[in-house]
C-alpha positions as CSV (number, residue, x, y, z in Angstrom):
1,X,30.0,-62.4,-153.2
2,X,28.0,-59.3,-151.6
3,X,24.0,-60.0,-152.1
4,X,22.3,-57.1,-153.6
5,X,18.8,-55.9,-152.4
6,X,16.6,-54.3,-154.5
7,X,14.1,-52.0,-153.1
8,X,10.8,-51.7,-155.2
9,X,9.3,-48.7,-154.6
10,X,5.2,-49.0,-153.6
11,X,3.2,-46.3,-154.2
12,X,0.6,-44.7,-151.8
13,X,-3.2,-45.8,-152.0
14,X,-4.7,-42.3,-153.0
15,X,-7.4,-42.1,-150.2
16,X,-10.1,-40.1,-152.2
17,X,-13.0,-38.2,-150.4
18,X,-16.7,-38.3,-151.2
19,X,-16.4,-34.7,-152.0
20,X,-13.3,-34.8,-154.1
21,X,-15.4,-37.6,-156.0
22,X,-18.2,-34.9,-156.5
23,X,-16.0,-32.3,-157.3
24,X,-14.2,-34.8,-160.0
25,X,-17.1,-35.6,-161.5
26,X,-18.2,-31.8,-161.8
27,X,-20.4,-31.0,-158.9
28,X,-19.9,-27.6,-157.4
29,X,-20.9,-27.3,-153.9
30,X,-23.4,-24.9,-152.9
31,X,-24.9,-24.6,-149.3
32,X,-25.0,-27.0,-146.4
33,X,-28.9,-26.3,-145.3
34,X,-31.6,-27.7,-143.3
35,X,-35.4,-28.2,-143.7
36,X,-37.4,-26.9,-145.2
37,X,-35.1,-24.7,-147.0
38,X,-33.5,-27.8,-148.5
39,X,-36.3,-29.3,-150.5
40,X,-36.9,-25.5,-151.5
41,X,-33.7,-25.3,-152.6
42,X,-33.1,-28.6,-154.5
43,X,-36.3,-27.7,-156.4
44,X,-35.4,-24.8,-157.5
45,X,-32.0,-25.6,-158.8
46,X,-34.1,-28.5,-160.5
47,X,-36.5,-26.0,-162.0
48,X,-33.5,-23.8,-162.9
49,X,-32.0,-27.4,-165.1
50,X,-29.3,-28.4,-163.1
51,X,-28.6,-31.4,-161.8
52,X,-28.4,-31.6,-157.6
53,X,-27.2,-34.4,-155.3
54,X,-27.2,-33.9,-151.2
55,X,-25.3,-35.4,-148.9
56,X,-26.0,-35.7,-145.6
57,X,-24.0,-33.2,-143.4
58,X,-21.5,-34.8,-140.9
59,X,-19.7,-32.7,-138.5
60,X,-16.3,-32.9,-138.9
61,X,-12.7,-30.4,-138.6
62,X,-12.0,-27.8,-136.6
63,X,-14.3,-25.5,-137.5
64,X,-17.4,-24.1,-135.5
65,X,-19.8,-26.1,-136.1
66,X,-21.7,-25.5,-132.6
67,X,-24.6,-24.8,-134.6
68,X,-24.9,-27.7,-136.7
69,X,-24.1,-29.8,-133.6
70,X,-26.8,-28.1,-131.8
71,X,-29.5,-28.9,-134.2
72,X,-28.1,-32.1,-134.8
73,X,-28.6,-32.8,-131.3
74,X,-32.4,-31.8,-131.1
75,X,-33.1,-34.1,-134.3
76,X,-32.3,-31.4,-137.2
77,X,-30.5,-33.1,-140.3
78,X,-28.6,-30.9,-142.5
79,X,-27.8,-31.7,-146.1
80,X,-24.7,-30.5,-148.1
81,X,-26.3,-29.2,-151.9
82,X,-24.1,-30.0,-154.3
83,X,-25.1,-28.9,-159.0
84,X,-23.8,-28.9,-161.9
85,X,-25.4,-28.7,-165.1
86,X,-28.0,-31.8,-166.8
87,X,-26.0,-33.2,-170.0
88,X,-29.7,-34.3,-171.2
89,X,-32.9,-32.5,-170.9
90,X,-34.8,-32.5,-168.3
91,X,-37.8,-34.4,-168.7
92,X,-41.6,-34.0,-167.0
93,X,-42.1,-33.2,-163.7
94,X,-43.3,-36.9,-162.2
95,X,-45.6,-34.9,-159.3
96,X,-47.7,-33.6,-162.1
């Protein structure tokens, strides 16, 4: 009598991205920015209500980034601005 293999098929482990997380969850990306425009513009979307996450910016693709490289090299960190808008209020401002 013939022996009959069964194959059972396994699926692929879905790798998912740190940004397809974020963008999952609802963050929109915005700007990939250095100091001191970064703290300028994570307080203003803060004063505006939303909520804002950075990430730091890693080089990576292959697109220009001689730029970001550049800076990178000379001790610039760059920071990927990601919103979206606060489910809750937002409360006091802990500086003041």
């Amino acid at each position: 009598m013939a022996e009959t293999r069964r194959v059972i098929p396994i699926a692929q482990a879905k790798v998912v991205s740190p940004e397809d997380q974020l963008l999952k969850d609802g963050w929109i990306r915005q700007t990939v920015i250095g100091e001191p425009r970064l703290s300028e513009i994570v307080q203003n979307y803060k004063a505006m209500g939303f909520e804002v996450h950075v990430e730091e910016f890693k080089t990576e693709g292959d697109g220009c980034n001689t730029c970001f490289d550049a800076g990178q090299e000379m001790g610039f960190m760059y920071g990927t601005v990601y919103v979206r808008k606060r489910s809750e209020p937002a409360g006091e401002d802990e500086l003041f």
